[in-house]
C-alpha positions as CSV (number, residue, x, y, z in Angstrom):
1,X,13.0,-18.7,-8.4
2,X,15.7,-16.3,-7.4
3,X,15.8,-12.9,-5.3
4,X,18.9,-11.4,-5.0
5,X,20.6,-14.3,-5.1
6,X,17.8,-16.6,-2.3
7,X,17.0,-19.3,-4.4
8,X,13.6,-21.0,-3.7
9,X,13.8,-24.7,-4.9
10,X,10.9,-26.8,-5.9
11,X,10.6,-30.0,-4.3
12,X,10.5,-33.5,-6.6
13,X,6.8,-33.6,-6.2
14,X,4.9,-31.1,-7.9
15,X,3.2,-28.1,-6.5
16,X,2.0,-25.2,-8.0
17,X,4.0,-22.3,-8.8
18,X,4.3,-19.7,-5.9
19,X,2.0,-16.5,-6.1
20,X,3.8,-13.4,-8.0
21,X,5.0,-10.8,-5.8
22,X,5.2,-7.3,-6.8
23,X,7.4,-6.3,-9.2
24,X,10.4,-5.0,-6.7
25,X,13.8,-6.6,-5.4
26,X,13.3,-8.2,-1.7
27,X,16.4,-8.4,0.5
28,X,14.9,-11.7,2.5
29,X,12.8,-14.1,2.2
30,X,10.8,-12.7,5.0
31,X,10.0,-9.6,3.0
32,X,8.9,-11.3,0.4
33,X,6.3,-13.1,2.5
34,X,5.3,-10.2,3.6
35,X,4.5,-8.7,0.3
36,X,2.5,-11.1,-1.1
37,X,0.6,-11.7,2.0
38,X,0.1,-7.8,1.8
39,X,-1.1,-8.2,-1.8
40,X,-3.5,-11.7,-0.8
41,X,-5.1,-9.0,1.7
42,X,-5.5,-5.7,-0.5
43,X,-6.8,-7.9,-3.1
44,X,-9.2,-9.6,-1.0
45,X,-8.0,-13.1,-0.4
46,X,-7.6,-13.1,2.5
47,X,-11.0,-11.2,4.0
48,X,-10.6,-9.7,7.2
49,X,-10.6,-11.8,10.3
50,X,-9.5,-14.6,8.2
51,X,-7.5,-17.4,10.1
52,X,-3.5,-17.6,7.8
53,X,-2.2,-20.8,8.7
54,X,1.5,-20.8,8.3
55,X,2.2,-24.1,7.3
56,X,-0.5,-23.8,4.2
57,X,1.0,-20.3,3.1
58,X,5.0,-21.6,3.6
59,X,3.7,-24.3,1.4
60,X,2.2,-22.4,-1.2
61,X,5.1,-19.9,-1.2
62,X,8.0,-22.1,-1.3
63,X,9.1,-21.3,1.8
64,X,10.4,-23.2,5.4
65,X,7.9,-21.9,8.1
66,X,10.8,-19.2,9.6
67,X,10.5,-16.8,7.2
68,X,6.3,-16.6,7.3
69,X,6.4,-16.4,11.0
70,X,8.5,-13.4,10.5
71,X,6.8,-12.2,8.0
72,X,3.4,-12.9,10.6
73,X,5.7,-10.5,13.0
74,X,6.2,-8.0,10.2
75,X,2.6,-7.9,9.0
76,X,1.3,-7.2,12.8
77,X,3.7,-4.4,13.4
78,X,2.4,-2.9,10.5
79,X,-1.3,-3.3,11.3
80,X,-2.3,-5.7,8.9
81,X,-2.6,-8.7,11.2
82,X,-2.7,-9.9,14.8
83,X,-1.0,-12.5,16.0
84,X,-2.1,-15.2,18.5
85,X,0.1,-17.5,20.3
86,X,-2.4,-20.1,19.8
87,X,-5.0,-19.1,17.2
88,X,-2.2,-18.2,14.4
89,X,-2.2,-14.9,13.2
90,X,-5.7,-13.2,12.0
91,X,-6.4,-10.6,9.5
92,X,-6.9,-7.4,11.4
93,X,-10.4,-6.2,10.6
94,X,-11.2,-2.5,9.3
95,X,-12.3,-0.3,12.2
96,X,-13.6,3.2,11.4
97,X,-11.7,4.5,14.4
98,X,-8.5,2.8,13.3
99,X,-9.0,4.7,10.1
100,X,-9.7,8.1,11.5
101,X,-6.5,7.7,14.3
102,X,-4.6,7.3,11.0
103,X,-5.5,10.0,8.6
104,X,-5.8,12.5,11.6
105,X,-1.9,11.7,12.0
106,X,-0.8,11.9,8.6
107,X,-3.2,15.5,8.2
108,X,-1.1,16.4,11.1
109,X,2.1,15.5,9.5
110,X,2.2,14.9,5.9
111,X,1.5,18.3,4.4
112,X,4.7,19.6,5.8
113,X,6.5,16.8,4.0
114,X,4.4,17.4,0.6
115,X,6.1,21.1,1.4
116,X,9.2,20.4,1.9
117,X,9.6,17.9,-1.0
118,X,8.2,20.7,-3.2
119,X,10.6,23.4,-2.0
120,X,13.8,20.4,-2.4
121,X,12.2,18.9,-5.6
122,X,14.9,18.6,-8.0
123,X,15.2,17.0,-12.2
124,X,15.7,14.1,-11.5
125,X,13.4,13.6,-9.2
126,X,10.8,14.9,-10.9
127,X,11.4,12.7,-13.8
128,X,11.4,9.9,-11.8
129,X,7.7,10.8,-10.2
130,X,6.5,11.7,-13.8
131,X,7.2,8.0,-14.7
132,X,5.4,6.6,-11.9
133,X,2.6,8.7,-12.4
134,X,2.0,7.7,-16.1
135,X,1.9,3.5,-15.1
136,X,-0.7,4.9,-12.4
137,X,-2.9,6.9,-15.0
138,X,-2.8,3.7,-17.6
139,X,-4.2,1.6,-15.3
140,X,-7.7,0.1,-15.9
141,X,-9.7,0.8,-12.3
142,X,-12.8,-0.2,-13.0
143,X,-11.0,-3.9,-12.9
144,X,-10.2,-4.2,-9.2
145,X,-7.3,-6.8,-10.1
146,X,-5.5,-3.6,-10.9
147,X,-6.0,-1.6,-7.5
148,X,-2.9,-3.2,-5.7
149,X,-0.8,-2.3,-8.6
150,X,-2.3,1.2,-8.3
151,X,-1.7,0.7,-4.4
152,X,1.8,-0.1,-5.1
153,X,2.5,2.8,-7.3
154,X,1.2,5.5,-5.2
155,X,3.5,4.2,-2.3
156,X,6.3,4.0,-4.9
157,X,5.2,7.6,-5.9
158,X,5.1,9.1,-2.0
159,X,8.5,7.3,-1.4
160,X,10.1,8.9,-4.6
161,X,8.5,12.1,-3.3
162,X,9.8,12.3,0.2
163,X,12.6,11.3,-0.7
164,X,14.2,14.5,-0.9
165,X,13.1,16.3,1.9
166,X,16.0,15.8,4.3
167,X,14.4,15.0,7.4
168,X,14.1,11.3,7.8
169,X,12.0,10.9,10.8
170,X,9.5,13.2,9.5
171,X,9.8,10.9,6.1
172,X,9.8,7.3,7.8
173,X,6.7,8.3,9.9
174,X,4.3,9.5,7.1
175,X,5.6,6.7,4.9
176,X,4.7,4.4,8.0
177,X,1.6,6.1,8.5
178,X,1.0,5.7,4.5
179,X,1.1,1.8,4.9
180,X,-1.3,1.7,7.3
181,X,-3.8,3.4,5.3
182,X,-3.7,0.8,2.7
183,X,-6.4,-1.4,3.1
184,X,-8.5,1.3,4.0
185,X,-7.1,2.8,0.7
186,X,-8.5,-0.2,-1.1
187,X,-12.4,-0.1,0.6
188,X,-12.3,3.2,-0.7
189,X,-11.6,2.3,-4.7
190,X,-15.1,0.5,-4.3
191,X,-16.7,3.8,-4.5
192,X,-16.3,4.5,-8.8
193,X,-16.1,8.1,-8.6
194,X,-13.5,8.4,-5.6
195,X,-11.1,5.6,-7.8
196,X,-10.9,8.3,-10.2
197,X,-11.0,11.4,-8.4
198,X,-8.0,10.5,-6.8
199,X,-6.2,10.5,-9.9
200,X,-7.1,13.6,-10.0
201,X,-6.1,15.1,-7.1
202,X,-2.2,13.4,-7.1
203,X,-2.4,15.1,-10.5
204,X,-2.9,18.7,-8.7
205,X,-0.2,17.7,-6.2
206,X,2.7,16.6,-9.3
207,X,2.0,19.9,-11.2
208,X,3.1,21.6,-7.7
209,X,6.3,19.7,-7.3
210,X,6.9,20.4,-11.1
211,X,6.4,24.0,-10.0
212,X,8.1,23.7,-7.0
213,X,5.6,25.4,-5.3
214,X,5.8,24.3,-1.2
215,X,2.3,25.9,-0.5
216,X,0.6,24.7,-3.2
217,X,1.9,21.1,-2.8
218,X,1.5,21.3,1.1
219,X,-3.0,22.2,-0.3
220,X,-3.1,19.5,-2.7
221,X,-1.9,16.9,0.1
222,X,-4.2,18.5,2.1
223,X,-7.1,18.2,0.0
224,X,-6.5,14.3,-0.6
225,X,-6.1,13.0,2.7
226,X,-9.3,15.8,4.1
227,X,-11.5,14.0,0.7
228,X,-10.7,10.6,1.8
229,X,-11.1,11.2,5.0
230,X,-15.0,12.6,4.7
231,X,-16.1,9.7,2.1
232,X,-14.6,6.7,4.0
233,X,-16.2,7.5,7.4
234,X,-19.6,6.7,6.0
235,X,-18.7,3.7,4.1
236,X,-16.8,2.0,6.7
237,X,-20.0,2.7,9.5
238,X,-22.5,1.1,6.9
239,X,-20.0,-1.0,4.3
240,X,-19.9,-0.7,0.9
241,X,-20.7,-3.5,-2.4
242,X,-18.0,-5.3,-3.7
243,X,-17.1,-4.0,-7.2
244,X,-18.0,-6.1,-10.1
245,X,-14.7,-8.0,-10.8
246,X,-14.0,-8.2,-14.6
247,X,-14.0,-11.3,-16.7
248,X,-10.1,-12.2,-17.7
């Protein structure tokens, strides 16, 4: 297996192919650690507080054990573990509190972005965000194995976005802050009608980029991050079912 020229070689005995990362270019091998541990835990793999031992996951990625422990390093930086001298690292659990710290900061941030990208939006651009859109909108989410591909594509979507706003430290800390909503992101797909909505609602905000329009853009933002805000609270507090998982 090859990325950008790192070559992963199979030993002589035989071992299972490696997991699939997403469907993106990694510059190390650390990052590509990273991403599929990021997909193991928004798929739910890897359940939170679960114990990931390095040499196991090195193993089962093809990999020596330098890049996972970097890739451990990455992952806690980012929220989605903690690591222990001694215990290994740990999936971080969900905390309602850690989830309401984080979309109180991107409310107080990312609607000037979703304005400014609106106001800068050029053709190109646009076409670009028009494509990601239409891969989000055919995906199947009622089948859960599609809701880190859907996770993927709204980060994909956001980065595209912001990318023309010209003020990269306003851009790198919602995109930052966008990360760390993720798995919270994914508790919320459990509730049906919110999986859909949501489509919805990133629908209101691309028609005001098409248009251009900063304040309409800066409402629709608004209005996503405010309705996942108010439906996650009570699910995290009393936990919601695992979605029915379909048959391949």
């Amino acid at each position: 297996m090859s990325l950008l020229g790192l070559r992963f070689v199979t030993p002589a005995r035989r071992r299972a192919a490696p997991p699939e990362p997403p469907a993106v270019t990694f510059r190390t091998k650390q990052d590509y650690a990273a991403a599929v541990l990021r997909d193991g835990i928004l798929s739910g793999k890897y359940a939170p507080g679960q114990h990931l031992r390095q040499v196991e996951i090195a193993d089962a990625l093809h990999l020596s054990w330098t890049p996972v422990r970097e890739a451990f390093r990455l992952l806690e930086a980012e929220g989605w573990v903690t690591v222990n001298r001694h215990r290994g690292a740990i999936v971080t659990p969900l905390a309602d509190s850690d989830f309401e710290d984080i979309y109180k900061l991107r409310l107080d941030n990312e609607p000037l972005a979703a304005r400014l990208s609106a106001e800068r939006m050029d053709p190109e651009t646009l076409a670009r965000l028009d494509a990601v859109y239409a891969q989000m909108t055919n995906l199947d989410l009622d089948d859960e194995r599609n809701w880190p591909q859907l996770l993927r594509l709204e980060r994909q979507f956001h980065d595209i976005q912001y990318s023309v706003i010209g003020r990269p430290r306003l851009r790198e800390l919602v995109l930052s802050l966008r990360d760390a909503s993720e798995r919270y992101l994914r508790t919320y797909y459990l509730i049906r009608r919110e999986r859909f909505q949501h489509g919805k609602t990133h629908a209101a905000l691309l028609a005001a980029l098409r248009r251009r329009d900063g304040v309409a853009a800066e409402t629709a933002l608004r209005a996503i991050l405010e309705r996942v805000l108010a439906k996650m609270r009570p699910a995290l507090v009393r936990g919601t079912p695992r979605a029915k998982r379909k048959s391949a």
